[in-house]
Each structure stands twice: as structure tokens, then as C-alpha cells.
C-alpha positions in Angstrom: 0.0 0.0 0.0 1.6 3.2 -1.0 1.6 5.9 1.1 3.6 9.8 1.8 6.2 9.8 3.6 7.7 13.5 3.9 7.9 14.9 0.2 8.5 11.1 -1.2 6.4 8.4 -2.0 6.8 4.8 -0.7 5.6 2.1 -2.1 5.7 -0.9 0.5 5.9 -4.0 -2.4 8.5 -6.2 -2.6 10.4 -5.7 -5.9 12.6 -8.1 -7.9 16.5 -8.0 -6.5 17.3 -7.4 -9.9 15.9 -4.1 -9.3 17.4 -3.2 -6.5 20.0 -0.1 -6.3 23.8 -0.7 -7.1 24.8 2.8 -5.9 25.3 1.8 -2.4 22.0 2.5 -1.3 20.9 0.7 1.8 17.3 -1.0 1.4 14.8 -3.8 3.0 16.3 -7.3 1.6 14.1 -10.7 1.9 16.5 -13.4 2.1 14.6 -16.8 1.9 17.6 -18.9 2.9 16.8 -17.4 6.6 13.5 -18.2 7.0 13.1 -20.2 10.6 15.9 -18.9 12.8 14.9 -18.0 16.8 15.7 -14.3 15.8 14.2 -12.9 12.8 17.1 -13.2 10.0 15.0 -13.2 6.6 14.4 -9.3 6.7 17.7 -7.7 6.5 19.0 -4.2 5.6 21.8 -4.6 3.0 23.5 -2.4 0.0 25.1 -2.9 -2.9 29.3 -3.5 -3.1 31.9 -3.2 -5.4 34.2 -5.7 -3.4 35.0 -8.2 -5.2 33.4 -7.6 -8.1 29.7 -6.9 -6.5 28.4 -8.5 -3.4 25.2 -7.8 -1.1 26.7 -6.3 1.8 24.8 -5.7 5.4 25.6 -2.5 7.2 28.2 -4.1 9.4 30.4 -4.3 6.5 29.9 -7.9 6.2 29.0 -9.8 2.8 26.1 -12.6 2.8 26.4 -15.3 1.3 22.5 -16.2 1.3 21.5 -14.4 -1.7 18.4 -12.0 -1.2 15.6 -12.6 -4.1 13.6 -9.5 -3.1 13.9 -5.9 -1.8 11.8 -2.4 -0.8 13.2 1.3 -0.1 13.8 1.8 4.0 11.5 4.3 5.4 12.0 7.9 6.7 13.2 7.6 10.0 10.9 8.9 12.4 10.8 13.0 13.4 12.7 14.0 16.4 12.0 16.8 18.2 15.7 18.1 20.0 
């Protein structure tokens, strides 16, 4: 369901991986390989690496090796008032 968010528009459906940014963007990844674990692993925030010749990379700095197959824009953060 899209919806504003600040002057942009999200739109919360999954989108081929293929899609996804290569600019180093960080996004919403599904990665199906990590379905079932005790924590929640199969939503993860990743970006897009030149390493190596391209990898998935999470925000740690670390690469996965479970490919992702699907991926959405993060939201806006939420407003903080100082």
C-alpha cells in the first residue's frame, strides 16, 4: 500500500532483487535462505558492493552469502523533536 512519507512516495511491495539499487544504497532485503531462525534473520537491511566484483553487503560491512531474491526502499526515520 503506497503511502507519503515526507515529500516522497513509498511504495511498500517487494520488488525483484534485480531491481534493486547498485549505488550503495541501503534497502529492506528478503532473504529466503533465513527463514526459521529463533531471531528474525529473513528481513535484513543490505547495500550494494563493489568488493570483489559486487556483493550484497549488510551494514556491518559484512557480505552474505545467502542471496536475497527480493527488496523495498527503508523508510524515513521517524521526526525527532531536540
Amino acid at each position: 500500500m503506497p503511502w507519503e512519507l515526507g515529500a516522497r512516495k513509498m511504495s511498500w511491495n517487494w520488488q525483484p532483487i534485480e531491481t534493486a539499487p547498485k549505488d550503495g544504497t541501503a534497502f529492506l532485503a528478503f532473504v529466503p535462505y533465513c527463514i526459521g531462525y529463533v531471531a528474525r534473520q529473513d528481513i535484513q537491511v543490505l547495500h550494494w558492493s563493489g568488493w570483489g566484483g559486487g556483493v550484497w553487503d549488510d551494514n556491518n560491512g559484512f557480505h552474505t552469502a545467502n542471496l536475497p531474491t527480493h527488496w523495498m526502499p527503508l523508510p524515513d526515520g521517524p521526526s525527532v523533536q531536540p
